[in-house]
C-alpha positions as CSV (number, residue, x, y, z in Angstrom):
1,X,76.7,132.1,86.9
2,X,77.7,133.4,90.2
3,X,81.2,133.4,91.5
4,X,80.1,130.6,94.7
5,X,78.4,128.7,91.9
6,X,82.1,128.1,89.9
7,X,83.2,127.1,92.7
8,X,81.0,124.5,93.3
9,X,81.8,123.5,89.9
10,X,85.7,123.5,90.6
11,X,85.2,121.6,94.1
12,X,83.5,118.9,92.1
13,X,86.4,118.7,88.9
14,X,89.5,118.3,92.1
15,X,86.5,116.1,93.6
16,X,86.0,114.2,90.3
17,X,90.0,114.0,89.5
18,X,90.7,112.9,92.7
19,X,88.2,109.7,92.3
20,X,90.3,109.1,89.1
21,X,93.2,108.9,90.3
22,X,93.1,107.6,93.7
23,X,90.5,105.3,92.6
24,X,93.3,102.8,90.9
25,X,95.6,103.5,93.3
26,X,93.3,102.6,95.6
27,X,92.4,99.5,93.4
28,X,96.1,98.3,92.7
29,X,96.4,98.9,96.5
30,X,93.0,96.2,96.9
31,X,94.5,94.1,94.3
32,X,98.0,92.7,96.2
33,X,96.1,90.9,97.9
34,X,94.2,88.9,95.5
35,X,96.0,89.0,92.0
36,X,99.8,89.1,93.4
37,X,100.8,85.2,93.7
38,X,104.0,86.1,95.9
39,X,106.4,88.9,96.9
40,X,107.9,90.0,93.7
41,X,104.4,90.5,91.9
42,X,102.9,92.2,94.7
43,X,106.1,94.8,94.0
44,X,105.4,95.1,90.6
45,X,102.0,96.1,91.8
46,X,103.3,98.5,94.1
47,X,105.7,99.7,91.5
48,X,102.9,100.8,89.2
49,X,101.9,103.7,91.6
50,X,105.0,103.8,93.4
51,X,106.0,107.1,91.3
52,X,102.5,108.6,91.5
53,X,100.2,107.8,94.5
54,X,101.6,111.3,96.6
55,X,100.6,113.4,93.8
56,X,97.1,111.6,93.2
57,X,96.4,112.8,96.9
58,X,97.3,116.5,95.9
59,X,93.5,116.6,94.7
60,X,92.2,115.8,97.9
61,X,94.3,118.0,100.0
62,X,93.0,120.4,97.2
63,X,89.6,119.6,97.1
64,X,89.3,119.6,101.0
65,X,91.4,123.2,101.5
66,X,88.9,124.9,98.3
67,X,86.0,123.4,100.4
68,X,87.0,124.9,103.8
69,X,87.9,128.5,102.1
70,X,84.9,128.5,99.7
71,X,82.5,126.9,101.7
72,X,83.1,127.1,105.2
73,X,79.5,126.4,106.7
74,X,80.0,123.4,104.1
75,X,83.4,122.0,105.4
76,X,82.2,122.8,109.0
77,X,79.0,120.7,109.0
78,X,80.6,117.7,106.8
79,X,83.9,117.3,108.8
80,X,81.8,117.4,112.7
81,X,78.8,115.1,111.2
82,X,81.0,112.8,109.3
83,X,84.0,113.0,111.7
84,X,84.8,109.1,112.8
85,X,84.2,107.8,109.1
86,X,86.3,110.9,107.6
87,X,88.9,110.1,110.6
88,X,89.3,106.4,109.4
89,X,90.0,107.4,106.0
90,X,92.7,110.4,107.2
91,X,94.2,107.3,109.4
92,X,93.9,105.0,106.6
93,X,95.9,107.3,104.6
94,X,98.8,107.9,106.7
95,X,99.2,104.3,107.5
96,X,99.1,103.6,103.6
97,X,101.2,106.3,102.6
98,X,103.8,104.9,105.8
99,X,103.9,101.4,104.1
100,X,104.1,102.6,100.8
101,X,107.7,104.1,101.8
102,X,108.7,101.5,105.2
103,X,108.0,98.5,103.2
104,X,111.1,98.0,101.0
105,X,113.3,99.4,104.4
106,X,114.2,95.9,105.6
107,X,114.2,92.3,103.9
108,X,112.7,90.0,106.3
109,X,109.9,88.3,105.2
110,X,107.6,89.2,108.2
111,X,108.5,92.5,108.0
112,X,107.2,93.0,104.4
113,X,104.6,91.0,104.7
114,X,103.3,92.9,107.6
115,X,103.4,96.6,105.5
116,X,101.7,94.3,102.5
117,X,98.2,93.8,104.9
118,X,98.4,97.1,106.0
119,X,98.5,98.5,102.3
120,X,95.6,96.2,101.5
121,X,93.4,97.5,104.2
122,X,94.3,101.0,103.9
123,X,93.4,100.6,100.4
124,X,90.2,99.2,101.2
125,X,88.7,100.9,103.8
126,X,88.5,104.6,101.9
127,X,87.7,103.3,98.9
128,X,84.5,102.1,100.7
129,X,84.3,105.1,103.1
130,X,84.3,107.5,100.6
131,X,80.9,106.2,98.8
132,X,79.3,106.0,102.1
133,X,80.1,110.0,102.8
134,X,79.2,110.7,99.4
135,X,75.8,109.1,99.2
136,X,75.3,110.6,102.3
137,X,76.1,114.3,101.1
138,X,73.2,113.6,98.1
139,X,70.6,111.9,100.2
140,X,71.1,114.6,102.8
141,X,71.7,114.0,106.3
142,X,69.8,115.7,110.1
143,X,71.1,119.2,109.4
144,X,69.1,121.4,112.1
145,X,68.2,125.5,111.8
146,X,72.3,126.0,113.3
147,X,73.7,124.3,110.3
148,X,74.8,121.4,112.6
149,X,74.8,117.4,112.0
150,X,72.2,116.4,114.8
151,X,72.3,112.5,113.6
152,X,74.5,110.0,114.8
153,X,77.0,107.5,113.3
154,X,74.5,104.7,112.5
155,X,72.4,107.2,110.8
156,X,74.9,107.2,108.1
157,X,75.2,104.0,107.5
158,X,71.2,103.8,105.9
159,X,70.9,101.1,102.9
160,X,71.5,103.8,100.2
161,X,75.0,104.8,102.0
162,X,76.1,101.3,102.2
163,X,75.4,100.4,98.8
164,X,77.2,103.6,97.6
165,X,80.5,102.1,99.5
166,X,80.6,98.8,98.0
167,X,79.6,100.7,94.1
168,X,83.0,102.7,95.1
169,X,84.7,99.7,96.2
170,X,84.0,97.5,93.4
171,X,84.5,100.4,90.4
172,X,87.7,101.0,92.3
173,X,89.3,97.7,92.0
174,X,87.9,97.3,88.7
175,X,89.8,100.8,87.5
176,X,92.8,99.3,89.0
177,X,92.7,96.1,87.6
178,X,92.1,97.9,84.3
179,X,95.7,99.8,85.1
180,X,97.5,96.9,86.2
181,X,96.4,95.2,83.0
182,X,97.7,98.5,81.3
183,X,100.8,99.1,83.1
184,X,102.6,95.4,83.5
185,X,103.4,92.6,81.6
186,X,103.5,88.6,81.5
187,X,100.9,86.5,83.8
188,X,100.1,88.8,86.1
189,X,98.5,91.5,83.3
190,X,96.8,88.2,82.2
191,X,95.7,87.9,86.0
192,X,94.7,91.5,85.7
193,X,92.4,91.5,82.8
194,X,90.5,88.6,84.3
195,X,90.3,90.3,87.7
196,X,89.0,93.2,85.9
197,X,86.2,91.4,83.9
198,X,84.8,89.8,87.4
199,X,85.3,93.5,89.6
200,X,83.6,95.0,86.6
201,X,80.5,92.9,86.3
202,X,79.7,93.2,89.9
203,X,80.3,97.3,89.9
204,X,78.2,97.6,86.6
205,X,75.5,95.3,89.2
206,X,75.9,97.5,92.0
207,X,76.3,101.0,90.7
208,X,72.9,100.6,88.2
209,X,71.1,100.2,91.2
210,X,72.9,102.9,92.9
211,X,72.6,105.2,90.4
212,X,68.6,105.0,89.3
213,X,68.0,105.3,93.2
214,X,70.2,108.7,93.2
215,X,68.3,109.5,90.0
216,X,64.7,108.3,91.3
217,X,65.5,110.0,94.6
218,X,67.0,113.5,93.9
219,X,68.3,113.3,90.1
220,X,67.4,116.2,87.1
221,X,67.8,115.9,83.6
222,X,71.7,116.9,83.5
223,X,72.4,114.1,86.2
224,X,70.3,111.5,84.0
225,X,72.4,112.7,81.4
226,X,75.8,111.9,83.3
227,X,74.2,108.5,84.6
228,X,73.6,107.3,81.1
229,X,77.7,108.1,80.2
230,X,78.6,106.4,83.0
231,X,76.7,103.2,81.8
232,X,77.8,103.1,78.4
233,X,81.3,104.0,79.3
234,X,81.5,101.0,81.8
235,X,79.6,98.4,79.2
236,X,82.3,100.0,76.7
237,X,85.6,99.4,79.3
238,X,84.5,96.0,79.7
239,X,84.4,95.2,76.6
240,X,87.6,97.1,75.4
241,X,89.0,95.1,78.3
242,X,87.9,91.3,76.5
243,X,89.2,92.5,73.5
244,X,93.0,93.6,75.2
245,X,92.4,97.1,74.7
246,X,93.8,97.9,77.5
247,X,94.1,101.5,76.8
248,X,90.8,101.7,75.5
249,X,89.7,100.1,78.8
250,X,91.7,102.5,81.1
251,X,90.4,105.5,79.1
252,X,86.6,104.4,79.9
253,X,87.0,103.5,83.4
254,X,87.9,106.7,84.3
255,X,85.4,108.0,82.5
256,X,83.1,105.8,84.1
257,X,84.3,107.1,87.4
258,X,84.3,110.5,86.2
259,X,80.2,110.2,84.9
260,X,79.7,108.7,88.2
261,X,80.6,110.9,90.4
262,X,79.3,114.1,88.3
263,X,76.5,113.1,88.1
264,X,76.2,113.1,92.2
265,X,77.0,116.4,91.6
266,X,74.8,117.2,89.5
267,X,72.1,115.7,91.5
268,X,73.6,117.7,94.4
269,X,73.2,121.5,93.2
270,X,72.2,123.6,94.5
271,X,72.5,122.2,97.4
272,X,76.2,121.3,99.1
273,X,74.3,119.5,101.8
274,X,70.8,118.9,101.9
275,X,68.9,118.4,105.4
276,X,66.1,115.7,106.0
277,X,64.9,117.3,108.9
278,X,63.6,120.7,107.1
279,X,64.5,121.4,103.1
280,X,64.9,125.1,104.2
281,X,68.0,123.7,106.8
282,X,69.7,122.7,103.7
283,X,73.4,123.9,103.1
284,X,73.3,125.4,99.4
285,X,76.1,126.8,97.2
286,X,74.5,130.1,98.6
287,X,74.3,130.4,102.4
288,X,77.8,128.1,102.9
289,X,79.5,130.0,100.8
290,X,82.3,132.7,102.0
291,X,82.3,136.1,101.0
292,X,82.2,137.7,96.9
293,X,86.1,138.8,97.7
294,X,86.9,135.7,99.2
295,X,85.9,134.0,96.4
296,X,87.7,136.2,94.2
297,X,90.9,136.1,95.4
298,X,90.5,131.9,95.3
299,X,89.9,132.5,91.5
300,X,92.8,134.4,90.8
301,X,95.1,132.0,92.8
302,X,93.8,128.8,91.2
303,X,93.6,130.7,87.3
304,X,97.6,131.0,88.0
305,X,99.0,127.7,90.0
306,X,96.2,125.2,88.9
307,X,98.0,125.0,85.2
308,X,101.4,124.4,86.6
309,X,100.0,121.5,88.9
310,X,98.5,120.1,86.0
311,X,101.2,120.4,83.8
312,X,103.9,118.5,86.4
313,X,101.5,116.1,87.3
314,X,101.3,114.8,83.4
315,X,104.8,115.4,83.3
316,X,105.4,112.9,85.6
317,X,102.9,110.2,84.4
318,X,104.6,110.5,80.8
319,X,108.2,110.0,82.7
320,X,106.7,106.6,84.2
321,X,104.9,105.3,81.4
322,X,106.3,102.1,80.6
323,X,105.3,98.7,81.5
324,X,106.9,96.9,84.4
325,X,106.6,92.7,84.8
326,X,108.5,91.0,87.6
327,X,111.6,90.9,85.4
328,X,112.5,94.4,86.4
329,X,112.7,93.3,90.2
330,X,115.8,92.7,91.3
331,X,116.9,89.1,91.5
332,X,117.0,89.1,95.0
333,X,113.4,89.9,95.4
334,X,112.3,87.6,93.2
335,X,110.5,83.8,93.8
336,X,113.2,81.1,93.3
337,X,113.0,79.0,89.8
338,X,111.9,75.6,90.8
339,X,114.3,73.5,90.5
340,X,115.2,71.4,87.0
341,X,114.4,67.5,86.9
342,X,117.2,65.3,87.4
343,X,117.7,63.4,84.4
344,X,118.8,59.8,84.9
345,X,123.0,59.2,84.3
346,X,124.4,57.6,81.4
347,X,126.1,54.2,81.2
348,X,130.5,55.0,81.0
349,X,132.5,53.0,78.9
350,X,134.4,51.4,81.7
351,X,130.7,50.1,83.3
352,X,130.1,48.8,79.7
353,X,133.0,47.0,79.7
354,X,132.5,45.7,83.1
């Protein structure tokens, strides 16, 4: 194996890690919207990634900097072809990460509420985005002789693209439901798991059919391989997530996210990006890459700063493992009790007497 073809393999892990991790954040982010009944549960949402969702976006700054050193021709072609949909997500982001930290700043009502829609839509958007980029990388896309995109935005958003999105979208909020069911307590966890049992049927719907297509289309024997752990693994998180496992139900929807997404990769190599005009047009892990020393030097660096990154990163999920339920919200933020019946008042002794 060839130094361009580990890195492939490491683009695809920060790839692959950032899909688990952003994909509940992005799910918890889908979910305040339907599962939060008023302001103090949508916080206790919020509160679940509050600690984390910064570091969860570490992987794609990572996995978008490795691409552009390792694979130039590859970051050059994906980031002018796909530039309005990969635009939307970087403004998505911002916006998100904007209302993540504005929202608590002030206590009107309208105020909150605004940065509340804005964290749903910002959630939404990329998590459907990213499927339609990525189907679009495996199916290939009008690369001409130059290496450039030729096409044009409706060309990427063919059937198979589309259905990709709404496979991400749908496995996303199910992963989040799956960590809001893990992660809080009282009715809304109840909420959760039923939330995650209907966003789970419809992914495991969806992303069969997406993935025998990528299989039919452009799959091997390794990516079969990956599709069938992604299969079991989601059967198995739904059912861990009946039985109120929810540990057992967060463990294999990640792994159902991580089978997924290998196995595009896997059905990817050796191309990076494969051109419908003329198969010899393709990008491969062998005329994007950048030079043998190039690469070298990238290995050394990531062999020594990768483990650290790692290690604080599980550091700070261990810190912030506990539960949360709206009883942790401060009073002040939370809905009013409804009021106690009045109960009808007792005859006195002097209206006896009377």
């Amino acid at each position: 194996m060839q130094l361009h073809d580990v890195w492939f393999v490491l683009i695809a892990v920060l790839w692959i890690g950032y899909f688990f991790l952003e994909g509940f954040d992005f799910g918890i982010g889908i979910l305040t919207k339907p599962l939060a009944r008023n302001t103090a549960e949508r916080r206790v949402l919020i509160n679940t990634i509050g600690p984390v969702w910064d570091g969860n976006e570490v992987w794609l700054l990572t996995a978008g900097g490795a691409t552009f050193a390792a694979f130039p021709d590859w970051y050059a072609t994906l980031f002018s072809g796909f530039y309005i949909p990969l635009l939307a997500i970087l403004v998505c982001l911002i916006v998100r990460g904007v209302a993540f930290e504005y929202r608590a700043k002030r206590d009107g009502a309208r105020w909150q509420r605004n940065w509340e829609e804005a964290i749903f839509w910002t959630s939404l958007v990329p998590a459907f985005l990213w499927g339609v980029a990525f189907a679009n990388i495996v199916r290939g896309v009008d690369i001409d002789a130059q290496k450039n995109y030729v096409g044009g935005l409706a060309d990427l958003l063919n059937p198979y693209a589309l259905l990709g999105g709404l496979v991400t979208l749908t496995l996303f909020t199910f992963h989040g439901a799956v960590f809001a069911a893990l992660k809080t307590v009282g009715e809304i966890r109840e909420r959760a798991r039923a939330a995650a049992l209907r966003a789970g049927l419809a992914a495991a719907v969806l992303a069969l059919a997406f993935l025998l297509w990528t299989q039919a289309d452009s799959g091997n024997g390794r990516s079969l391989v990956a599709l069938v752990v992604a299969v079991l693994a989601l059967a198995g998180a739904l059912v861990a997530n009946q039985l109120g496992r929810e540990g057992w139900a967060f463990v294999l929807s990640g792994a159902t996210v991580v089978a997924a997404v290998a196995m595009l990769f896997l059905a990817l190599f050796p191309n990076v990006m494969p051109s419908t005009l003329n198969p010899a047009w393709s990008l491969t892990v062998g005329n994007a890459a950048s030079s043998p020393y190039t690469l070298k030097l990238m290995t050394v660096v990531a062999a020594v700063f990768t483990p650290l990154v790692l290690l604080y990163q599980g550091w700070t999920y261990w810190v912030f493992r506990k539960r949360i339920g709206v009883q942790h919200i401060p009073a002040a933020h939370r809905p009013a009790a409804p009021a106690a019946p009045a109960t009808p008042a007792t005859p006195t002794a002097s209206a006896d007497r009377a």
